[in-house]
GUNUZA-39295 format. One record per residue (C-alpha): residue in one letter; x, y negated, z. Coordinates in steps of 0.1 Angstrom, whole numbers, plus 5000, padded with zeros to 4 digits. Example, Ala and Ser with C-alpha at 12.3 -4.5 7.8 and 13.67 -1.06 7.14 Angstrom:
<recs>
a512350455078/s513750115071/
</recs>
This chain:
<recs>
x904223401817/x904723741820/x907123741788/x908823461803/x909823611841/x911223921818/x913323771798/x914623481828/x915623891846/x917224021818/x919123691815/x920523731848/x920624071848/x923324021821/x925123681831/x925523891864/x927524171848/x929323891829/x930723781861/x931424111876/x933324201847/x935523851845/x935923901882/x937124241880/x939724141853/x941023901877/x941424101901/x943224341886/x945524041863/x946323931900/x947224321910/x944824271941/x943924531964/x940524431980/x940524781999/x943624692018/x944124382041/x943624092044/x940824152021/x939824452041/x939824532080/x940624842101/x937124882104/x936324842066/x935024522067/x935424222050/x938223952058/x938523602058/x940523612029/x937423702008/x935923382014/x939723201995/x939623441969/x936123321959/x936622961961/x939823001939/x938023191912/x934723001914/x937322681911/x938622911878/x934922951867/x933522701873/x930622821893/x929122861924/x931223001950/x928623181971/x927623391941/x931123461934/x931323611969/x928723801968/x929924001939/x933223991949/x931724221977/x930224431965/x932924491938/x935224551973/x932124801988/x932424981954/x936325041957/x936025121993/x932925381985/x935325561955/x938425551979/x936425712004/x935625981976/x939026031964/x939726122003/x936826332006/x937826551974/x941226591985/x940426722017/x937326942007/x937326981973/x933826801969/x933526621932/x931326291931/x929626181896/x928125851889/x924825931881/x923525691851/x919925701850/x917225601828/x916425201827/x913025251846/x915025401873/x918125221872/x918625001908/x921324711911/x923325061929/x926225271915/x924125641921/x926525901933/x926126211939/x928526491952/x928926841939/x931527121938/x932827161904/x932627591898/x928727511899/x926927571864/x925627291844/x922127441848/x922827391887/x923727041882/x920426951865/x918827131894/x920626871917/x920126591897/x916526671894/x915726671929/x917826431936/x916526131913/x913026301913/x912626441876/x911426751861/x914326971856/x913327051822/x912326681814/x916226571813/x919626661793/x922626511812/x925426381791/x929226411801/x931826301785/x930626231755/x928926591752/x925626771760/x926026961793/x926027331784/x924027501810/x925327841810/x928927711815/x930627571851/x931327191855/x934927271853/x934827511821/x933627161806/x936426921817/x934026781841/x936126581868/x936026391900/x934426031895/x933326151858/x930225931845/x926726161838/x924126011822/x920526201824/x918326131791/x914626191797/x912726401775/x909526271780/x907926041753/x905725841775/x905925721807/x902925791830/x902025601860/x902625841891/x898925911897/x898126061863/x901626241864/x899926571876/x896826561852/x899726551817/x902126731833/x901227021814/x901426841780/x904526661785/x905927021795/x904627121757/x906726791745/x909626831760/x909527231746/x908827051718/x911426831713/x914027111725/x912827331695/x913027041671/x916527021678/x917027421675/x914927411643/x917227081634/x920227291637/x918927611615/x917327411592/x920627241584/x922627551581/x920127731560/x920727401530/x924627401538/x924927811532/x922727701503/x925227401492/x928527701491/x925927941479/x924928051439/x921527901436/x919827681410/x919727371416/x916427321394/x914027581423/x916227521451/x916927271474/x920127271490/x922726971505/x925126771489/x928026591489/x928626271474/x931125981468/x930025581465/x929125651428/x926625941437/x928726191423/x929326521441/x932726611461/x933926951460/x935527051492/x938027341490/x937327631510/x940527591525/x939527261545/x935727391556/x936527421594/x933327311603/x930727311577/x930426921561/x926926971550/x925627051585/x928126741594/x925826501567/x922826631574/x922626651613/x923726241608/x920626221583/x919026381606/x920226191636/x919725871619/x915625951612/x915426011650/x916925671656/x914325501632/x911825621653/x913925481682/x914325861698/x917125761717/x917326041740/x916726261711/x919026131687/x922226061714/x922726431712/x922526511677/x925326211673/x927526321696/x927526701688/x928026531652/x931226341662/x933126661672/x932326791634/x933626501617/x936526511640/x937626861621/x936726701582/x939826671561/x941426341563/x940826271527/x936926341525/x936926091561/x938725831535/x936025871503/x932925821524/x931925571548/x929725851572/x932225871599/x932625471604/x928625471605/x928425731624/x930725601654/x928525241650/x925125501654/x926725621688/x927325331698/x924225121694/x922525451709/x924125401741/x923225041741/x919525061733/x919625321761/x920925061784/x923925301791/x927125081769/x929025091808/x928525501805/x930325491770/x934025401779/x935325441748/x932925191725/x936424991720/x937625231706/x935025371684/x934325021671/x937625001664/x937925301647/x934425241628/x936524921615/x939525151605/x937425321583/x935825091565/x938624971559/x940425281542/x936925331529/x936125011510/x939824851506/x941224561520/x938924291513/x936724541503/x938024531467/x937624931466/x934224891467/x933624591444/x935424771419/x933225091426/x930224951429/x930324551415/x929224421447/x929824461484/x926024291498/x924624541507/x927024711528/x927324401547/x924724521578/x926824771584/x929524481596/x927124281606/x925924531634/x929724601638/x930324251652/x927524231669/x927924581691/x932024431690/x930124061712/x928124281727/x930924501740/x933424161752/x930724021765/x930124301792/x933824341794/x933823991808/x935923831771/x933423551767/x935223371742/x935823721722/x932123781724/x930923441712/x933223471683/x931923801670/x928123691677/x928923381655/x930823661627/x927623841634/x925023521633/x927023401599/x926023741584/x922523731591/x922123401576/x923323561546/x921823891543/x917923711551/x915723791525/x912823591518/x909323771523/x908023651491/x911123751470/x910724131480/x906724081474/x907823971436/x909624271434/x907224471444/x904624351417/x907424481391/x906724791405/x909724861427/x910024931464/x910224771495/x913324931503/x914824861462/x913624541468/x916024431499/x918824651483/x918924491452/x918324141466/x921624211492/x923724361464/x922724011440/x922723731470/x919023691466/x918523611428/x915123811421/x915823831383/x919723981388/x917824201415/x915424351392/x918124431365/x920324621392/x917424821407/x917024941370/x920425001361/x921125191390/x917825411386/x919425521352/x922925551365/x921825821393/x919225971370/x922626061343/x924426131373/x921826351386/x921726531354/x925126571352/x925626741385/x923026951382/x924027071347/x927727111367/x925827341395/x923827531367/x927027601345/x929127681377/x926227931382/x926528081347/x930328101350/x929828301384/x927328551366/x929928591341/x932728701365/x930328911386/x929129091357/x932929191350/x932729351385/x933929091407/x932428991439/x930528641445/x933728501470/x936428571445/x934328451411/x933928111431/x937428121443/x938928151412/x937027891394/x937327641420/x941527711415/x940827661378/x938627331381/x935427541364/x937527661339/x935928011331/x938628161309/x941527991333/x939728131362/x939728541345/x943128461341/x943728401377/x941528701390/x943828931360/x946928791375/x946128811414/x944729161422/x944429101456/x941528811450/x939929161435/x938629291469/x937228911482/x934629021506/x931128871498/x928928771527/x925928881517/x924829261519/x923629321484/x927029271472/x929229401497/x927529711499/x930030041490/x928430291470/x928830631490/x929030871463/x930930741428/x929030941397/x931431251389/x932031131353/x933430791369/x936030981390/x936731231360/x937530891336/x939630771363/x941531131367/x941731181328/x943830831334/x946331021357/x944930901393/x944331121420/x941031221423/x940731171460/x942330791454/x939830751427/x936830831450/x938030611470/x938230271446/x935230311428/x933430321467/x935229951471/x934529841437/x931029961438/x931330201407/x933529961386/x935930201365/x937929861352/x938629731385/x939430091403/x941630161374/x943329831377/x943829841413/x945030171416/x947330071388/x949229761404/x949229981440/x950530271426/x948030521423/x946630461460/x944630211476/x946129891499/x946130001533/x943329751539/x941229871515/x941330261527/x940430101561/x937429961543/x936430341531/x936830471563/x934830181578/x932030241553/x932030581551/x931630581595/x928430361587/x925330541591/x922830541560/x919630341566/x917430541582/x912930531579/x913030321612/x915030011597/x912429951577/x910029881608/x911529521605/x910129431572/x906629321589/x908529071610/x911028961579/x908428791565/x907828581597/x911228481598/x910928341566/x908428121574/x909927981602/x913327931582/x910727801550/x909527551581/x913027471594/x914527381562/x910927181551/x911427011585/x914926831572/x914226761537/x911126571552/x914126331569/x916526351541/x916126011529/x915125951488/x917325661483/x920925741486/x921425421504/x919125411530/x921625391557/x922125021543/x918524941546/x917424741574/x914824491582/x917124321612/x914824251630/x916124401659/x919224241654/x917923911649/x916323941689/x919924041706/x922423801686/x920123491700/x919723701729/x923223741735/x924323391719/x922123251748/x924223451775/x927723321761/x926222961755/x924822931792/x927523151812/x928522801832/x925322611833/x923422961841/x925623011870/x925622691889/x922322701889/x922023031907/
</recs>
């Protein structure tokens, strides 16, 4: 019974927002005003007009006209209540924000709250805290599409009047309110806990992307890659790394393992910081891989599961945009990835929860007819992509995977022979391919020793063979015929420190060539000792350094030598390691094994909310004369 009297509320929970957003489009097709007579009095009340408003659009609906008024109403309270507040902030400069809570909260009430905007984020959680009744540092408050920064003011973060906040809870269990106070100390520890898994989320993923643009071999070291529909890795020119894409790809691996585990709250944030990354990939490397499109479907069904979809009011255009991509992704018709891949099965969840979030979506935006039509696209697709149980147990006796298992039976429209055949080929194909890209990475490395032992730095060896496709002789070539690629500054410390006092016989070769021995001094300090590359240098320049080179002598020469007390660190630098072994330990644990895990899904889930939500559309009419 008690199954029952939930899902009868949830039904008309829903059918309830159905009508308030058919209502509202009405209203505003009709251009009326319900703040302004004869809907509204002098005294703010409602007029008699209300009452022929709701018969004609219960007439229109064909439902009951008393429930039509009463959300008429309160959709004319709501106007009123933000007309009020438009006044209010003109006059006083007071902000209000519609406060979004969590479900278990949540009352049939918009929850405002007013603020002045030159107040820190770390304020506003203070006043949403005791406002709502939550531990301050039980909630993160999301704004426009972003994590409130604490440290910053509402309006260093585009925070406006009317802007939507929507408060995330921290807390992994709820507690009745009696035995808050005896775990209140351990869901403290969670909640530290779960902000420090994001911190060590973060380093752990730029530790394996400096990795990724590092020299390290591939055999001893993990590190994250990069990789097109085939498997194969894409290089991205230096040129085009605004924002690292390897932190990009593994914060939405990342993301993605928080949302199997159905950390919402968690995972929301991680997305969203994500988004902004993407937003600053090159177009071309947004064209080869289909991570952005899943990525904007992730936010999405996020916000839904959180019961938030009215906080998000861009998921049109997101799901739009998710569509656009596929599209330039796979090919019209998908006949990119057929010819990539052979087949186009398995990628089919992906659409399937694109239509379904796109019903979803109408559906609350009051387009019933829209939303049936996707939930039938949606419906259609889950007929097809259901796998029977005891097809994926034969697999499994041939010794393959679950997850195998419901790939290859996608990618071969159930045939458990065909199935078995594709999970083997492609375990071959990625195992060459694996040992083709690693052999790539391991000869890359041995080209980069080459050019490093001639006396040039890490940057420019890596810069000129990336300009010469891997081409070692091509890329000497380039270094010969660009001096200035000579004095490439390295990152790391070991090779980008100057020597401070060149051996006499160095500066005396350099002399006997004709240079100055004050200019000589100074090359072989850049070039670490390196006769050849001093010589050469001071050669193309004329006998003297650049100018921004002698600023690099004087620079280094100002430094201070390492003195006994720097080495006080080395008991803690051990430490660090551990914590950055722990970090990086911490990711690969979520970096899936199969390459296309992200097309992997039981649909269960799904299954629930397209009858769920195929029952709302069906019953709109029927649902509503009865109330």
């Amino acid at each position: 019974m008690g199954y029952c009297s939930c899902t009868v509320l949830l039904s008309r929970m829903a059918q309830k927002k159905y009508l308030q957003a058919k209502l509202t489009q009405f209203l505003r097709e009709d251009r009326i005003q319900l703040w302004k007579p004869p809907y509204t009095d002098e005294n703010k009340e409602g007029g008699l007009a209300l009452k022929d408003l709701a018969k004609k659009y219960s007439d229109r609906l064909e439902c009951c006209e008393n429930e039509v008024e009463k959300v008429i109403e309160e959709i004319r309270c709501k106007a009123i209540e933000r007309g009020t507040g438009n006044e209010n902030y003109k006059t006083t400069g007071i902000a209000t924000i519609e406060v979004f809570l969590p479900p278990r909260l949540r009352k049939d009430r918009k929850n405002l709250l007013e603020t002045r905007l030159h107040i820190t984020g770390r304020e506003l959680r203070s006043k949403i805290a005791e406002t709502f009744g939550f531990q301050e540092n039980y909630i993160k408050i999301v704004i426009n599409k972003k994590q409130l920064q604490l440290g910053k003011t509402l309006e260093e973060q585009g925070v406006t009047h009317n802007v939507k906040a929507m408060v995330l809870e921290l807390k992994q269990s709820e507690e009745d309110v009696r035995k808050h106070f005896q775990v209140e100390e351990e869901e403290q520890n969670k909640a530290e806990l779960k902000e420090k898994r994001i911190q060590r989320t973060k380093r752990g993923l730029e530790i394996l992307a400096e990795r990724a643009e590092m020299v390290v071999d591939p055999e001893t070291t993990p590190y994250l890659d990069i990789a097109n529909q085939t498997g194969r890795s894409i290089r991205i020119p230096p040129s085009e790394r605004k924002v690292s894409p390897y932190v990009s790809y593994g914060y939405h691996e990342k993301g993605r393992a928080f949302l199997k585990r159905k950390e919402y709250g968690i995972a929301l944030p991680c997305l969203l910081m994500l988004n902004k990354y993407f937003c600053e990939c090159c177009r071309e490397l947004l064209d080869t891989v289909d991570n952005y499109a899943v990525l904007q479907l992730d936010i999405v069904w996020c916000y839904f599961r959180l019961e938030q979809l009215e906080c998000l009011d861009d998921a049109e255009k997101k799901l739009n945009l998710a569509q656009k991509c596929f599209k330039n992704c796979y090919g019209e018709n998908h006949q990119r990835l057929v010819h990539i891949k052979g087949n186009c099965g398995k990628e089919k969840v992906l659409f399937l929860r694109l239509y379904l979030l796109q019903g979803i979506r109408n559906y609350h935006s009051g387009n019933g007819e829209e939303a049936r039509d996707y939930l039938n696209k949606a419906r259609q697709l889950f007929k097809e992509l259901y796998i029977d149980p005891s097809k994926v147990h034969n697999l499994l006796q041939l010794g393959f995977t679950a997850q195998e298992a419901r790939l290859g039976l996608r990618a071969c429209d159930g045939n458990v022979d065909h199935a078995a055949a594709h999970i083997t080929n492609r375990r071959e194909e990625l195992a060459q391919i694996r040992k083709e890209e690693k052999e790539k990475k391991r000869r890359r490395l041995e080209n980069i020793n080459s050019l490093k032992g001639m006396g040039y730095s890490t940057h420019a060896a890596k810069q000129a063979l990336h300009q010469a496709s891997g081409n070692l002789d091509e890329a000497l070539k380039i270094l010969l015929s660009n001096p200035q690629m000579w004095w490439l500054n390295d990152s790391d410390p070991e090779t980008n420190n100057h020597q401070e006092s060149p051996s006499q016989e160095n500066i005396d070769q350099l002399v006997y060539m004709g240079f100055d021995a004050v200019a000589a001094d100074a090359a072989l300090r850049v070039f670490r000792g390196n006769v050849q590359l001093a010589a050469q240098t001071l050669a193309h320049n004329g006998g003297s350094l650049p100018p921004d080179l002698q600023l690099v002598v004087e620079d280094s020469s100002s430094t201070p030598s390492t003195s006994p007390s720097d080495s006080a660190g080395t008991s803690s630098a051990s430490t660090d390691e551990d914590m950055e072994t722990e970090a990086v330990n911490e990711i690969l644990e979520d970096i899936p094994e199969h390459e296309e895990d992200y097309l992997d899904s039981t649909l269960e889930d799904e299954e629930i909310i397209i009858a769920e939500y195929l029952s709302y559309v069906e019953n709109i009419k029927s649902a509503t004369k009865k109330n």
